[in-house]
Each structure stands twice: as C-alpha cells, then as structure tokens.
N, CA, C and O of each residue as an XYZ file, in Angstrom:
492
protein
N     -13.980      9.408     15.574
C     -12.865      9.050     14.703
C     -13.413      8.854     13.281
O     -14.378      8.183     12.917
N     -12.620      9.550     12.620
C     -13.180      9.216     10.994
C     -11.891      8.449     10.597
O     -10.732      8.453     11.013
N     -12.774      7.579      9.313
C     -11.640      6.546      8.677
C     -11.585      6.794      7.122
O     -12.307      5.967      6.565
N     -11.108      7.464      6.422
C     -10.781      8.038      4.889
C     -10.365      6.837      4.031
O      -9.175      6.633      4.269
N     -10.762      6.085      3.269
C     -10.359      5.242      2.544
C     -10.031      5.488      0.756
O     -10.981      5.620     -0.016
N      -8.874      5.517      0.361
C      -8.498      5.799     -1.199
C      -7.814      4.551     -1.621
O      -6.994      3.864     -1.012
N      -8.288      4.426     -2.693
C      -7.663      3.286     -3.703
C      -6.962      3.683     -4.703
O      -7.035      4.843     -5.110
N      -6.259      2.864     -5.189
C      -5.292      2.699     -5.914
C      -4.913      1.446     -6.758
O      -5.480      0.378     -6.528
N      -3.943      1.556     -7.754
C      -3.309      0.185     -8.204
C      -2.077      0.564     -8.622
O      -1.566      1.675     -8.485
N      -1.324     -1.020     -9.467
C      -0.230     -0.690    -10.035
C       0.021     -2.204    -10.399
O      -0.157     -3.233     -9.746
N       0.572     -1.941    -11.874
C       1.072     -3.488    -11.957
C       2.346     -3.616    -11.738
O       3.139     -2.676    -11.695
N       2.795     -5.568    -11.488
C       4.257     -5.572    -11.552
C       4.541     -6.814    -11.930
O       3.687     -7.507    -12.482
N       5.865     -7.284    -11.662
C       6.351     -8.739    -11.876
C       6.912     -8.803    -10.605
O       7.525     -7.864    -10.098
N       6.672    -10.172     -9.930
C       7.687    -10.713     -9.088
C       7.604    -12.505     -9.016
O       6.883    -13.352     -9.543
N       8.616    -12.522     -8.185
C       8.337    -14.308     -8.054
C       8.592    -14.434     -6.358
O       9.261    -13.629     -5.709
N       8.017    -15.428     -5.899
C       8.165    -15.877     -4.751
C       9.337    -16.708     -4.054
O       9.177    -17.925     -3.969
N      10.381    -16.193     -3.604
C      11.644    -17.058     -3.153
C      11.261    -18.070     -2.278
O      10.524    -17.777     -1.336
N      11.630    -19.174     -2.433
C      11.627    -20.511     -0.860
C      10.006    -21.037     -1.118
O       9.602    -21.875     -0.312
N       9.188    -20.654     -2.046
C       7.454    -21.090     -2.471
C       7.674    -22.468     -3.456
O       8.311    -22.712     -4.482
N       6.878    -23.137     -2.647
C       6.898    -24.772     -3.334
C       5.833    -24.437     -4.299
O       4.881    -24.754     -3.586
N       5.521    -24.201     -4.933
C       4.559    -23.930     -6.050
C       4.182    -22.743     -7.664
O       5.069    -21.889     -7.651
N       3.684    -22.615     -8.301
C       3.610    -22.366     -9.322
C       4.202    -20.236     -9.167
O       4.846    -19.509     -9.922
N       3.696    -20.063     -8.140
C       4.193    -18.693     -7.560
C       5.704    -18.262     -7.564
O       6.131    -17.108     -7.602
N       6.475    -19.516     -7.513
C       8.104    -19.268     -7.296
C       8.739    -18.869     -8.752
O       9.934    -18.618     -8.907
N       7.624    -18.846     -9.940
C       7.918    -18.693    -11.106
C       7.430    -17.574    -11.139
O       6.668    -17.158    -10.267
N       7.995    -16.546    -12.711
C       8.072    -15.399    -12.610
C       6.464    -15.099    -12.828
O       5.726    -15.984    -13.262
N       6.131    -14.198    -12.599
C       4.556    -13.588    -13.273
C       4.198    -12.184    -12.419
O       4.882    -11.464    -11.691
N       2.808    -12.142    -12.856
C       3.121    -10.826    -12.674
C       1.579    -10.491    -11.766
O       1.223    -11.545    -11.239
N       0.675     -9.430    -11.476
C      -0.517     -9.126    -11.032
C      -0.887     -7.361    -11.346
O      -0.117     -6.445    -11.634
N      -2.242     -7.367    -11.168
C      -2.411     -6.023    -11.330
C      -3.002     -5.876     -9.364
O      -4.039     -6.155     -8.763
N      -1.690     -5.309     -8.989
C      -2.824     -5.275     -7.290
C      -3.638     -3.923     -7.663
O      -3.651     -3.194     -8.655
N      -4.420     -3.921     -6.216
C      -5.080     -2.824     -5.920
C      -4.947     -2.523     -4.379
O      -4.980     -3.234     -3.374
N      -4.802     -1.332     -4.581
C      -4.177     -1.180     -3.026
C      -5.413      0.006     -2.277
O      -6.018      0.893     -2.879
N      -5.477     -0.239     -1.271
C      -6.865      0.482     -0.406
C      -6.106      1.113      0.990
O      -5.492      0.272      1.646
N      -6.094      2.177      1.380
C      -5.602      2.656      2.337
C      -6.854      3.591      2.856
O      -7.705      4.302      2.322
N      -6.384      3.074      4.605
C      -7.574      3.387      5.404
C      -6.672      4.642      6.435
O      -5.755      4.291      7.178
N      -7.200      6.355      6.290
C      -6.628      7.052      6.967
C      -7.337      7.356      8.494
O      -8.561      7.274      8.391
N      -6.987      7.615      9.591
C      -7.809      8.080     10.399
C      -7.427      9.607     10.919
O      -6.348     10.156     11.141
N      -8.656      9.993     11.001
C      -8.460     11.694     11.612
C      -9.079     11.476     12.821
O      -9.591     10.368     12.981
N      -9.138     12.175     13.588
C     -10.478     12.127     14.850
C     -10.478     14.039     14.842
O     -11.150     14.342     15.829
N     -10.058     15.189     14.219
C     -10.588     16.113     14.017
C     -10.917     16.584     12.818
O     -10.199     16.108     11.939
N     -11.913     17.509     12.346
C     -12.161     18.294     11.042
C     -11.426     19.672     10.868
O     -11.032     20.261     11.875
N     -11.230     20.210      9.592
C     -11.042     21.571      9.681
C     -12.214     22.436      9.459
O     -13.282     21.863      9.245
N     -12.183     23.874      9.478
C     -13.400     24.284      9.361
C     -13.607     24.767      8.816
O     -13.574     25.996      8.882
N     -13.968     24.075      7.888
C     -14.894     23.693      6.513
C     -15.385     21.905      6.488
O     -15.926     21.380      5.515
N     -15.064     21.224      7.714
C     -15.708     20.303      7.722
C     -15.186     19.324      6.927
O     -15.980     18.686      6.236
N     -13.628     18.981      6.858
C     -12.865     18.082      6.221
C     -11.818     17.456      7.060
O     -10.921     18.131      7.563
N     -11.944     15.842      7.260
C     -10.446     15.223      8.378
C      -9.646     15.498      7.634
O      -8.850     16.372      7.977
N      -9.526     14.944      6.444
C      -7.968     15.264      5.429
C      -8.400     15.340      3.963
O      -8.864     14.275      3.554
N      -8.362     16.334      3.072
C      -8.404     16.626      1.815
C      -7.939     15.080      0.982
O      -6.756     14.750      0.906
N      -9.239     14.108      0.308
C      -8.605     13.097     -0.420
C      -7.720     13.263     -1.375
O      -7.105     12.249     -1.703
N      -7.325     14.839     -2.247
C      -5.913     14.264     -2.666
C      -4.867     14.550     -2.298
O      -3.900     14.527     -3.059
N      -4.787     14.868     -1.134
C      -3.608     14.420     -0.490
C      -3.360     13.231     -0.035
O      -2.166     12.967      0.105
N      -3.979     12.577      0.189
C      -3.906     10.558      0.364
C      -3.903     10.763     -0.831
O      -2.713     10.858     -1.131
N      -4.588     10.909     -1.830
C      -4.528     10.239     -3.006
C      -3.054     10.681     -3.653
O      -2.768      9.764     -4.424
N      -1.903     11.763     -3.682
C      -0.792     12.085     -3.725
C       0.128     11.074     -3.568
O       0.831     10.391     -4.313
N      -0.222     11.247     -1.539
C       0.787     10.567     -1.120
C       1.398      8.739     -1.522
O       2.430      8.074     -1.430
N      -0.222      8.564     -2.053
C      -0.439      7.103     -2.282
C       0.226      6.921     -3.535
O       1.018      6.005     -3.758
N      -0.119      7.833     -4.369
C       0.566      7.427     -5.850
C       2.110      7.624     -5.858
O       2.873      6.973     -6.572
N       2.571      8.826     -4.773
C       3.665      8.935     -5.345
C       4.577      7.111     -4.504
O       5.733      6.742     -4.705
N       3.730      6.550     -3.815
C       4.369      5.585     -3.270
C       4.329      4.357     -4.425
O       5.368      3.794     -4.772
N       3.169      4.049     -4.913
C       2.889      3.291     -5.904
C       3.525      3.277     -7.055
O       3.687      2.205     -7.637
N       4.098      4.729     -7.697
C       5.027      4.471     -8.604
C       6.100      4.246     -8.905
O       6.698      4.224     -9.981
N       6.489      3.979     -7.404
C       7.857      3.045     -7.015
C       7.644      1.705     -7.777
O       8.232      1.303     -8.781
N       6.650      1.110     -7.046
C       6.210     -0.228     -7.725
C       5.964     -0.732     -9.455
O       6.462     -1.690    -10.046
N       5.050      0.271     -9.930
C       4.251      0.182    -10.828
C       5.404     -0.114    -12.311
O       6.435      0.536    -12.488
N       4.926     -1.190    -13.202
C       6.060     -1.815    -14.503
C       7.255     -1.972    -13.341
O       8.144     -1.177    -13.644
N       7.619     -2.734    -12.074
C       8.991     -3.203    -11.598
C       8.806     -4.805    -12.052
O       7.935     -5.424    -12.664
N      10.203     -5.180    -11.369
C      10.552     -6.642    -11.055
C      10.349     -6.234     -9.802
O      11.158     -5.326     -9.612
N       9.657     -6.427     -8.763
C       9.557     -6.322     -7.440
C      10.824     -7.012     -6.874
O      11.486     -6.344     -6.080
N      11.187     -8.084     -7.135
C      12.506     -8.476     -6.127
C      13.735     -8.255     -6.105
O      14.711     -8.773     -5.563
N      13.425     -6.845     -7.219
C      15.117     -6.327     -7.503
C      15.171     -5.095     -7.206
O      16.147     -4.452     -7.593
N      13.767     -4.234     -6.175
C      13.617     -2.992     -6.165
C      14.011     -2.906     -4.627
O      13.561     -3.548     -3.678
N      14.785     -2.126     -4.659
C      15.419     -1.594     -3.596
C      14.453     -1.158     -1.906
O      14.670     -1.244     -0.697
N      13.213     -0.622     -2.938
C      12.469     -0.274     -1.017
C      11.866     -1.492     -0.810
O      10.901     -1.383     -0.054
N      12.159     -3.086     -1.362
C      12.043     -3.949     -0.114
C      13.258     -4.644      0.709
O      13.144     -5.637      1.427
N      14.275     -4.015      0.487
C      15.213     -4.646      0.787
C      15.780     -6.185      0.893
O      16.138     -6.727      1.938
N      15.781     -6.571      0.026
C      15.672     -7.997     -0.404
C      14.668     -8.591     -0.058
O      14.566     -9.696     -0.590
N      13.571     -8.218      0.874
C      12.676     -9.074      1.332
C      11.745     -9.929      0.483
O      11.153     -9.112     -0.223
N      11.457    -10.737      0.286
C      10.175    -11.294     -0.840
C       9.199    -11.000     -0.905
O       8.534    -11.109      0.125
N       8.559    -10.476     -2.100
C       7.756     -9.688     -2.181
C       6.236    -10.340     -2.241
O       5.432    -10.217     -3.166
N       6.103    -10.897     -1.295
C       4.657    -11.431     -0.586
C       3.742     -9.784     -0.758
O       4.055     -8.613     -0.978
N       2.545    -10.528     -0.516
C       1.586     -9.386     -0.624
C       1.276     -8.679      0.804
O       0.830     -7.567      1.090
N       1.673     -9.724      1.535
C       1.848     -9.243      3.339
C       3.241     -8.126      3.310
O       3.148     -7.051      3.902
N       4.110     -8.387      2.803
C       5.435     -7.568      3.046
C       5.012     -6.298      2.050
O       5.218     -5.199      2.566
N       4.585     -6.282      1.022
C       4.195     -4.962      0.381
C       3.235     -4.184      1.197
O       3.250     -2.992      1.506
N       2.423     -5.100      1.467
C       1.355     -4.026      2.785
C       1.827     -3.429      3.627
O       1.545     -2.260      3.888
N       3.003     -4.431      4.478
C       3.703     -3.613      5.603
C       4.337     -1.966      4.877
O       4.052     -0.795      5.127
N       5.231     -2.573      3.968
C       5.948     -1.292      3.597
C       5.588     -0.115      2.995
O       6.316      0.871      2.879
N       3.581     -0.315      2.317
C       3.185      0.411      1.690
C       2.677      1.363      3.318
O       2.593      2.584      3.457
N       2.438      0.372      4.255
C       1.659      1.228      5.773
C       2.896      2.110      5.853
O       2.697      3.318      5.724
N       4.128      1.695      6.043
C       5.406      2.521      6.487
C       5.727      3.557      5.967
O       6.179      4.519      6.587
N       5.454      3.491      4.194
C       5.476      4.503      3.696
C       4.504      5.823      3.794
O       4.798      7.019      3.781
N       3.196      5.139      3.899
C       1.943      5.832      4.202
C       2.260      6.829      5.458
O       1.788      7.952      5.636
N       3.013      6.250      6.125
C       3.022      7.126      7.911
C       3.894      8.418      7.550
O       3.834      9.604      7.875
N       4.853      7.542      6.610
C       6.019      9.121      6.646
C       5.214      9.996      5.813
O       5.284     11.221      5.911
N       4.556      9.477      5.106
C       4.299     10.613      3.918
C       3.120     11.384      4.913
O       2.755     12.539      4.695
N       2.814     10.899      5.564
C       1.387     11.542      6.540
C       1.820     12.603      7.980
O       1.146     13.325      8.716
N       3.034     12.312      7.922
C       3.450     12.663      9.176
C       2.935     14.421      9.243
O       2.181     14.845     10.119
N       3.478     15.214      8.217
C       2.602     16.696      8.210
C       1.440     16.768      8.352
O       1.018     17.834      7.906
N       0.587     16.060      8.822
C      -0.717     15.853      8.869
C      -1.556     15.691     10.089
O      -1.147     14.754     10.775
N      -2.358     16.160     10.470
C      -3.176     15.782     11.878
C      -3.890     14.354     11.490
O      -5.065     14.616     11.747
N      -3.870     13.099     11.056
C      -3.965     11.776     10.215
C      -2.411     11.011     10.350
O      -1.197     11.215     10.354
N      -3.125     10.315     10.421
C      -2.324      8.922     10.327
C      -3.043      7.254     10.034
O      -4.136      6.864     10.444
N      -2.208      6.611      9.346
C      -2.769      5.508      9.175
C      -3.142      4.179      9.736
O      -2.502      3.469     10.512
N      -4.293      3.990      9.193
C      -4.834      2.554     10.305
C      -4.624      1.309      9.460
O      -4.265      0.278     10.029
N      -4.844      1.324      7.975
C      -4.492      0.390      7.879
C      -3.985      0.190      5.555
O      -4.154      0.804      4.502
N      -3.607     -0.573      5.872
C      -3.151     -1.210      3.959
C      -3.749     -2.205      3.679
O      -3.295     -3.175      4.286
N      -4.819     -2.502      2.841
C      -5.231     -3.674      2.424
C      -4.832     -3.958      0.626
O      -5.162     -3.050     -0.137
N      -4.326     -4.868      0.186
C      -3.646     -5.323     -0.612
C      -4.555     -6.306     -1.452
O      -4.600     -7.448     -0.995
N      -5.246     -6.081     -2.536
C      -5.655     -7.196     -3.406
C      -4.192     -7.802     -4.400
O      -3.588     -6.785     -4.743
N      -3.743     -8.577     -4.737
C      -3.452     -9.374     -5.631
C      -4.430    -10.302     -6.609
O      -4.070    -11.019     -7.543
N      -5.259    -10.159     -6.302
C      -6.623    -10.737     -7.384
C      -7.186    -10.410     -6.988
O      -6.855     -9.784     -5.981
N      -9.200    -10.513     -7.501
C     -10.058    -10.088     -7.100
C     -10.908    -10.566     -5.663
O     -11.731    -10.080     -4.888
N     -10.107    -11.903     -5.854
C     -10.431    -12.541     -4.566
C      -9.521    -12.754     -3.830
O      -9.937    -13.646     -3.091
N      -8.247    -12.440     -3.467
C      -7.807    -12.391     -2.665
C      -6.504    -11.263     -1.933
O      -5.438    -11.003     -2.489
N      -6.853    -10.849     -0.881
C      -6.153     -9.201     -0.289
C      -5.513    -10.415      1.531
O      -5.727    -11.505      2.062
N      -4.792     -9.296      1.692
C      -4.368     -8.902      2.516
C      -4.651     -7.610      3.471
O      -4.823     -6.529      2.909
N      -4.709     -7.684      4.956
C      -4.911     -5.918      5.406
C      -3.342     -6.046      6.246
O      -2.878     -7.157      6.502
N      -2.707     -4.917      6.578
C      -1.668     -4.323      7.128
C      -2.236     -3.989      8.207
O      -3.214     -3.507      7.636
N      -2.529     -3.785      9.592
C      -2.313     -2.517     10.291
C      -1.428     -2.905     11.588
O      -1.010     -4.047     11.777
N      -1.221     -1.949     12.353
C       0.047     -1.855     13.547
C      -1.079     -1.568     14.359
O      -1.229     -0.360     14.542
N      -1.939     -2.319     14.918
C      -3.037     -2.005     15.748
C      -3.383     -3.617     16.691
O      -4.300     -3.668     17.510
C-alpha cells in the first residue's frame, strides 16, 4: 500500500457557535491542510497517482474556503466550523473528487496553527 501525501492551505474567518471562550469571537487562521492518498497499485511507469491530480483535486476544494466567512458558506451546512468538521468535509470532498481513480483517501489532517491539527480518517 502506498500513502501519497499533498499539502495545501487557505485562509479564512470564522467564529465558534456555543464556545465559552475567546474563539466564539470573530477571527480568522491561515490553515494548512495535508491529505493522505492511498493506492495499493502502480501504473507502468511506476506511479500510484500522478501528484497533480491530488494536488487539483485539493485546490479546487480549498477554494471554496479560501478569503470566506466560514459560517455562512454553504458546503458546511450550518455546521460550526471546528477544525474537526472541516476535516470531515474536506475527507468527503476528497473521496468524490477521487472516485475516477484507482486511490482513495485515508486521511485529512488540518493545522489551524503551527501547533495545533487535527487528522480526519473513516478508518
């Protein structure tokens, strides 16, 4: 099994609904987002999946996000835009966009600062 990893970022604004603390106010972050693909075959020429095609699929997901108000953007569906709920939906998005693909994804890991991420996976 091979595991393909591409990064990414994007900035935004959001605030935290129902958060007893300084978070429930507006502000903003630069995440960085890391997506982990898995193949378990090559083609032959000795490639699981061409990185820009993750790297495609990833941006065109990211520029959903990138300069938003996160809690007024429609692909979370009102949900609050925790850094756990962006992971989920960035994995969800990741699958459809992968689906033409002998790959699929294992996992979304989510920085919101330098020290602190989140990982996604359905595993």
């Amino acid at each position: 099994m091979y595991l393909l990893n591409v990064s990414d970022h994007f900035s935004a604004a959001h605030r935290l609904c129902g958060y007893q603390g300084a978070c429930s106010n507006l502000h903003g972050h630069n995440w960085k987002v890391r997506v982990g693909i898995e193949c378990s075959t090559l083609d032959e020429i000795g490639m699981a999946l061409d990185y820009s095609i993750i790297k495609s699929i990833l941006k065109s997901i990211l520029d959903q996000f990138d300069h938003e108000y996160l809690n007024d953007l429609p692909l979370l569906q009102g949900q609050n835009p925790t850094s756990e709920n962006l992971a989920r939906i960035i994995y969800i998005e990741m699958e459809k966009g992968l689906a033409d693909y002998d790959a699929g994804i294992k996992e979304v890991e989510i920085y919101e600062s330098e020290r602190s991420s989140v990982i996604y996976s359905n595993a």
